[in-house]
PQR file with spaces between the fields and no chain letter, atoms N, CA, C, O and H, PARSE charges and radii, in Angstrom:
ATOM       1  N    UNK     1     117.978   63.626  269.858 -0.4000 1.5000
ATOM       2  CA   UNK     1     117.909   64.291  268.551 -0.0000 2.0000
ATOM       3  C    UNK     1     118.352   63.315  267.450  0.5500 1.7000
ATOM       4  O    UNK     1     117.745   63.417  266.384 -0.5500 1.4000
ATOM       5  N    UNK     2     119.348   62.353  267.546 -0.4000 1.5000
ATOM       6  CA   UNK     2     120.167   61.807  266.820 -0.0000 2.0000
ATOM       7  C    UNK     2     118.711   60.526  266.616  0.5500 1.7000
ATOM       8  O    UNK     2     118.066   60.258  265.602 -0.5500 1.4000
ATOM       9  H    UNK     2     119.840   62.270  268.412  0.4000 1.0000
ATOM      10  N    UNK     3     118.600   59.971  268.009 -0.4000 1.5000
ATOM      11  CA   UNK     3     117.272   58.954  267.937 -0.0000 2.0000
ATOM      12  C    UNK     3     116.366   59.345  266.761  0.5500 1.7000
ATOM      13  O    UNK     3     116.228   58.764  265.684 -0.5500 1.4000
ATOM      14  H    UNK     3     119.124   60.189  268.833  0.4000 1.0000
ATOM      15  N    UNK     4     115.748   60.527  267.240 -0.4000 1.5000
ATOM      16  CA   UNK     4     114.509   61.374  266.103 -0.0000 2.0000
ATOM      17  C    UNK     4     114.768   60.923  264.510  0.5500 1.7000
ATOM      18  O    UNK     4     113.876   60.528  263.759 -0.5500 1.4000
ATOM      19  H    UNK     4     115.860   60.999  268.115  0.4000 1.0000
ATOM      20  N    UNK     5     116.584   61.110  264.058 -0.4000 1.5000
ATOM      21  CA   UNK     5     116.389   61.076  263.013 -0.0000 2.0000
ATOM      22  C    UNK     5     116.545   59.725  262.287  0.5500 1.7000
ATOM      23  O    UNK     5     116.250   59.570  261.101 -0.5500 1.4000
ATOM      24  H    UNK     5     117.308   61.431  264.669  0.4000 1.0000
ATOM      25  N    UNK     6     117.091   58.639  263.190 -0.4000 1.5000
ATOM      26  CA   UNK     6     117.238   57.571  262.962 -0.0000 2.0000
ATOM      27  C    UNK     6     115.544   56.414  263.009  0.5500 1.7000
ATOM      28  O    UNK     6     115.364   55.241  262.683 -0.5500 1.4000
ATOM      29  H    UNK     6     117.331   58.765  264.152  0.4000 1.0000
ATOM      30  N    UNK     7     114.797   57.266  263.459 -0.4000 1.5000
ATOM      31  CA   UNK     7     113.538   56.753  263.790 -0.0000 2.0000
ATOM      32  C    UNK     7     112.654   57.290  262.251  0.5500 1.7000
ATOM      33  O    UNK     7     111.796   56.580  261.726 -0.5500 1.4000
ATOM      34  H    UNK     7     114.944   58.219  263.724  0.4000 1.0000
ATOM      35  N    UNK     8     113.057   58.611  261.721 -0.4000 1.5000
ATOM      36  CA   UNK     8     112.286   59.064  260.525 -0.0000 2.0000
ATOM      37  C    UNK     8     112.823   58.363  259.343  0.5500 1.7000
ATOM      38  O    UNK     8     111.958   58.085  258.513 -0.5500 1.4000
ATOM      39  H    UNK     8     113.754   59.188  262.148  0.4000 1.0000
ATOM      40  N    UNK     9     114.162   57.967  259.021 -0.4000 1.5000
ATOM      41  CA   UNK     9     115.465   57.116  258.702 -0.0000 2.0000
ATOM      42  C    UNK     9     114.099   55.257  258.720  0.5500 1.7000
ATOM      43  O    UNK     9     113.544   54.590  257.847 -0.5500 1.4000
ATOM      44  H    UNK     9     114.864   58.194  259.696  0.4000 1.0000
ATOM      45  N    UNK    10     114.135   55.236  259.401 -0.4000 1.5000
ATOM      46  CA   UNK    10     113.661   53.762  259.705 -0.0000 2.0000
ATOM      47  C    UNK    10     112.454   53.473  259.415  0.5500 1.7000
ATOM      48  O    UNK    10     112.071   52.347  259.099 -0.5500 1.4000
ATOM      49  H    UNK    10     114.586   55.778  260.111  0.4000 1.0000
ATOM      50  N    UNK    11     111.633   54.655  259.515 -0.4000 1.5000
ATOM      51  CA   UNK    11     109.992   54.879  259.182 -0.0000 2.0000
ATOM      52  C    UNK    11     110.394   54.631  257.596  0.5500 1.7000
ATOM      53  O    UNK    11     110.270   53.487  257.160 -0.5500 1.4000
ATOM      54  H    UNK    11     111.944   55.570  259.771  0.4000 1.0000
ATOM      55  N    UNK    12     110.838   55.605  256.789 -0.4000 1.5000
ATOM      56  CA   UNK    12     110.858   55.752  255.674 -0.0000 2.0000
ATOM      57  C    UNK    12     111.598   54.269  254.864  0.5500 1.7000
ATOM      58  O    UNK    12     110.962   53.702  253.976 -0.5500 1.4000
ATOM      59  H    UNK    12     110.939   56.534  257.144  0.4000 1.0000
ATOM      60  N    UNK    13     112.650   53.884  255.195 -0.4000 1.5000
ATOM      61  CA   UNK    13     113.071   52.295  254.583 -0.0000 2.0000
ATOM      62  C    UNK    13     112.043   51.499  254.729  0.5500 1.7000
ATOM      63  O    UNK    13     111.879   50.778  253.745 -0.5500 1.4000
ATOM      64  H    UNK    13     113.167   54.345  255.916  0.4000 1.0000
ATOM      65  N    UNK    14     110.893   51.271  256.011 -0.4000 1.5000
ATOM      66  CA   UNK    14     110.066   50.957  255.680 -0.0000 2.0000
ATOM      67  C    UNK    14     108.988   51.096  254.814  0.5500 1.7000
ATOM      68  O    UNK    14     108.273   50.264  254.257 -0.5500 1.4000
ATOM      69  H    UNK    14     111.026   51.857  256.810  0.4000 1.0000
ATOM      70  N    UNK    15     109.005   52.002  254.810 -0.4000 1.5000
ATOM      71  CA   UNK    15     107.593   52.317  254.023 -0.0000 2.0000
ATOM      72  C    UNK    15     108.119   51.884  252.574  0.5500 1.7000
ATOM      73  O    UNK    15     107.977   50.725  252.184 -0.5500 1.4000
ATOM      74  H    UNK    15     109.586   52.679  255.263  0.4000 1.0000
ATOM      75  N    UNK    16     108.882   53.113  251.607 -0.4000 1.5000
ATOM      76  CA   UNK    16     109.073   53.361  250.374 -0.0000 2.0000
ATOM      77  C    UNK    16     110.567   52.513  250.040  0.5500 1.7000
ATOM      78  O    UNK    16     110.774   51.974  248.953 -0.5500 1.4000
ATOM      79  H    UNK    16     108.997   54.055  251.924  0.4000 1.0000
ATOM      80  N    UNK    17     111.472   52.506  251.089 -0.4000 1.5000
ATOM      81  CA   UNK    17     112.781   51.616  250.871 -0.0000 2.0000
ATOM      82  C    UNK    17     112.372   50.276  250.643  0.5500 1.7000
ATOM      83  O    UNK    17     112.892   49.518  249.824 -0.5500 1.4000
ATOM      84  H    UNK    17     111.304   52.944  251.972  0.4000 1.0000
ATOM      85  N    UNK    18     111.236   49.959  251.542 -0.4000 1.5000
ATOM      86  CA   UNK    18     111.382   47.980  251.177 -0.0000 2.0000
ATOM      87  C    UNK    18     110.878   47.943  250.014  0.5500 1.7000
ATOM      88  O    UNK    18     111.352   47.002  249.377 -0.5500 1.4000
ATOM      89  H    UNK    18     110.814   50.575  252.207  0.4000 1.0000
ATOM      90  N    UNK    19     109.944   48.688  249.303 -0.4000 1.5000
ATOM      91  CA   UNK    19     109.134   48.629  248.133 -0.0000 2.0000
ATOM      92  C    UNK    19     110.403   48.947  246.872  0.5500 1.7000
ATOM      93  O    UNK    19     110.244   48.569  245.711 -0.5500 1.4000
ATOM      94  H    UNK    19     109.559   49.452  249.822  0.4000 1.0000
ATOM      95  N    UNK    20     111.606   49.671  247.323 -0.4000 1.5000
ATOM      96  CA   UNK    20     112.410   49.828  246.139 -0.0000 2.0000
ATOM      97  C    UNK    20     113.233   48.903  246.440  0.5500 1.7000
ATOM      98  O    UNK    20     113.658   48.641  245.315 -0.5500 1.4000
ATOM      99  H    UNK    20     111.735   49.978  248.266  0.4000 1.0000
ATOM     100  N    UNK    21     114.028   47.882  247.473 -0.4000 1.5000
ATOM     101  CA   UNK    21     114.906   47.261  247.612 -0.0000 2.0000
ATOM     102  C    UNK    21     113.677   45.623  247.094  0.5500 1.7000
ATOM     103  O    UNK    21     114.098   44.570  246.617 -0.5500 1.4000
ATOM     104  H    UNK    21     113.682   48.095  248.387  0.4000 1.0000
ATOM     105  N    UNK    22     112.861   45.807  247.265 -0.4000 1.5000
ATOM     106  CA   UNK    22     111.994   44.850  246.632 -0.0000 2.0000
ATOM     107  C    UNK    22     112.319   44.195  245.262  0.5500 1.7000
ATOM     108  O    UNK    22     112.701   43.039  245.079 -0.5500 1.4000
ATOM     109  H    UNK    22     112.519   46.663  247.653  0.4000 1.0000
ATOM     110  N    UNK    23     112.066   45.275  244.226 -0.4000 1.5000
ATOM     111  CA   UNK    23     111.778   45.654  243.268 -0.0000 2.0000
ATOM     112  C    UNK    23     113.326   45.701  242.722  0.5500 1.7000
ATOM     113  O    UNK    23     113.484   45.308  241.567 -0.5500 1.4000
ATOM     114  H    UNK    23     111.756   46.214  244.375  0.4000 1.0000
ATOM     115  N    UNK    24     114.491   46.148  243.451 -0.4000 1.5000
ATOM     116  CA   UNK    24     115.753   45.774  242.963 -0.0000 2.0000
ATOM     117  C    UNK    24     116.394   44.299  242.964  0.5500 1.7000
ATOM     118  O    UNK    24     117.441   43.850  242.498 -0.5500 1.4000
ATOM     119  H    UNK    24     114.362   46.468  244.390  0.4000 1.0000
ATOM     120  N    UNK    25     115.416   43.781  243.623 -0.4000 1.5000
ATOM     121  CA   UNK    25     116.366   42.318  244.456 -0.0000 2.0000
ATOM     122  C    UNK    25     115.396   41.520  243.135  0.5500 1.7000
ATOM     123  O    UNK    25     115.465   40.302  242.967 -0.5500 1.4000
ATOM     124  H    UNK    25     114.565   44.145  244.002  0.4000 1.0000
């Protein structure tokens, strides 16, 4: 269960997080 959310967690930094940590750096 804990996996599940660390996997939706990890999906999402990818997707939309690298594009804002991008864009901050």
């Amino acid at each position: 269960m804990q996996q599940k959310g660390f996997t939706l967690w990890f999906t999402g930094m990818s997707g939309a997080g690298k594009t804002t940590l991008a864009q901050r750096l």
